[in-house]
C-alpha positions as CSV (number, residue, x, y, z in Angstrom):
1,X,122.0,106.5,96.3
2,X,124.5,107.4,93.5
3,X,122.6,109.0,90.7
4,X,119.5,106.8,90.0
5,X,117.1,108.5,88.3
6,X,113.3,107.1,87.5
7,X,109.9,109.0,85.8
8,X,106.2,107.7,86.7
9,X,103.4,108.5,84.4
10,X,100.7,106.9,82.3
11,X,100.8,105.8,78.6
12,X,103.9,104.7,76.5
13,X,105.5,107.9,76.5
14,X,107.4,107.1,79.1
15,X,109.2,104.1,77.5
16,X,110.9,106.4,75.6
17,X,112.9,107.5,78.7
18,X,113.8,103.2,79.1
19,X,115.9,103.6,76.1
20,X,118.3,106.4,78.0
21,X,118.9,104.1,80.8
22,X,116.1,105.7,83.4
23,X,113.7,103.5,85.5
24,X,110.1,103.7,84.3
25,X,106.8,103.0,86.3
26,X,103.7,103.2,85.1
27,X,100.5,104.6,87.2
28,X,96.9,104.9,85.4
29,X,96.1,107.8,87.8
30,X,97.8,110.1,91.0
31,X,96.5,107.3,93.6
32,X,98.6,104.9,92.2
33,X,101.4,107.4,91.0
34,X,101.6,108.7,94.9
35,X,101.6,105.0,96.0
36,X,104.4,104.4,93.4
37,X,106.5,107.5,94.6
38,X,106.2,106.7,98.3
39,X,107.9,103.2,97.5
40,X,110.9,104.7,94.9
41,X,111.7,107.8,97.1
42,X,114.6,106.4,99.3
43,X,116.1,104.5,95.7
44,X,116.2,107.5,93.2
45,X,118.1,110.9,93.3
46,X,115.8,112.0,90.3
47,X,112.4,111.6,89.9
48,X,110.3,112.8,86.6
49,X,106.4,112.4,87.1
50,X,104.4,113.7,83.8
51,X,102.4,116.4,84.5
52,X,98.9,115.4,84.5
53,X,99.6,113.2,87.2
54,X,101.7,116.0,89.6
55,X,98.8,118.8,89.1
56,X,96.5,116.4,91.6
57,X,99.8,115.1,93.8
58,X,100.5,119.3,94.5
59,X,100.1,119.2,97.9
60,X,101.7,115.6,98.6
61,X,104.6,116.9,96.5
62,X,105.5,119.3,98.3
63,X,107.4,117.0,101.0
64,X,109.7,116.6,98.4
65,X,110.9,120.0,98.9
66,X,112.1,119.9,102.5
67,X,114.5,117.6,101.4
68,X,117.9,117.2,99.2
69,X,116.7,114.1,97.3
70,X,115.0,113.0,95.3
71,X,114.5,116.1,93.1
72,X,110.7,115.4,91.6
73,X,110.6,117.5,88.1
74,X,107.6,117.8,86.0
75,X,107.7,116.6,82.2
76,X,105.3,116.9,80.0
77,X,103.1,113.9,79.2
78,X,102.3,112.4,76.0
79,X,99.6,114.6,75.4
80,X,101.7,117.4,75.8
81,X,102.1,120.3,78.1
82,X,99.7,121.7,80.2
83,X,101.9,124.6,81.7
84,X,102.0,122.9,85.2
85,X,105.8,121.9,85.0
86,X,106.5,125.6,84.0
87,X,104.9,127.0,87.0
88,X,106.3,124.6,89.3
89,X,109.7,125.6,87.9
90,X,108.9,129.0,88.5
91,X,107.3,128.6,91.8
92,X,111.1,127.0,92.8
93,X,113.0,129.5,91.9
94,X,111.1,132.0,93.7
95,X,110.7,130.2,96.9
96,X,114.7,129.6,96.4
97,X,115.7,133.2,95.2
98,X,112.8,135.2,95.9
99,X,112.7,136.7,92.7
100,X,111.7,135.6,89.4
101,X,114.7,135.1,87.2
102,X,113.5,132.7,84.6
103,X,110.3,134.3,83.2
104,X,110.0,137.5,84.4
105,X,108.6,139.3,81.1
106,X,109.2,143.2,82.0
């Protein structure tokens, strides 16, 4: 595995990430987009899924933690943020510092 890097989500805002070289692969919904991960795992380093499709893979994503690779990252989807990739990121660092460096307003 030597840097391969891939996103799953729905609609064509993910062909816009084919231009820059990274695998795409579709999924209408999380069954599929769990299905989809499960096979591209072992292949890809890096792993975008767009966020309305991680919200319902929460718990199924977290196995993704106990290990190096691949990273999984939120990314907004083509309707736009919903916050979930922001919390994640959050919820990483504090698991992994145990403190809240990145948006700790006080």
């Amino acid at each position: 595995m030597t840097g391969k890097t891939a996103i799953v989500g729905n609609g064509d805002g993910i062909m816009v990430f084919k231009a820059a070289g990274v695998a795409t692969f579709p999924a209408e919904d999380e069954k599929q987009a769990r299905e989809i991960l499960r096979r591209i795992a072992k292949e890809y380093q890096i792993i975008f899924l767009t966020e309305d499709l991680a919200r319902p893979l929460t718990e199924f994503l977290k196995r993704f933690d106990e290990e190096p690779y691949p990273v999984v990252a939120t990314v907004p989807s083509g309707a736009g943020s919903d916050g979930y990739g922001a919390e994640a990121l959050k919820s990483a660092m504090e698991r992994a510092l145990g403190v809240d460096i990145l948006f700790n307003k006080d």
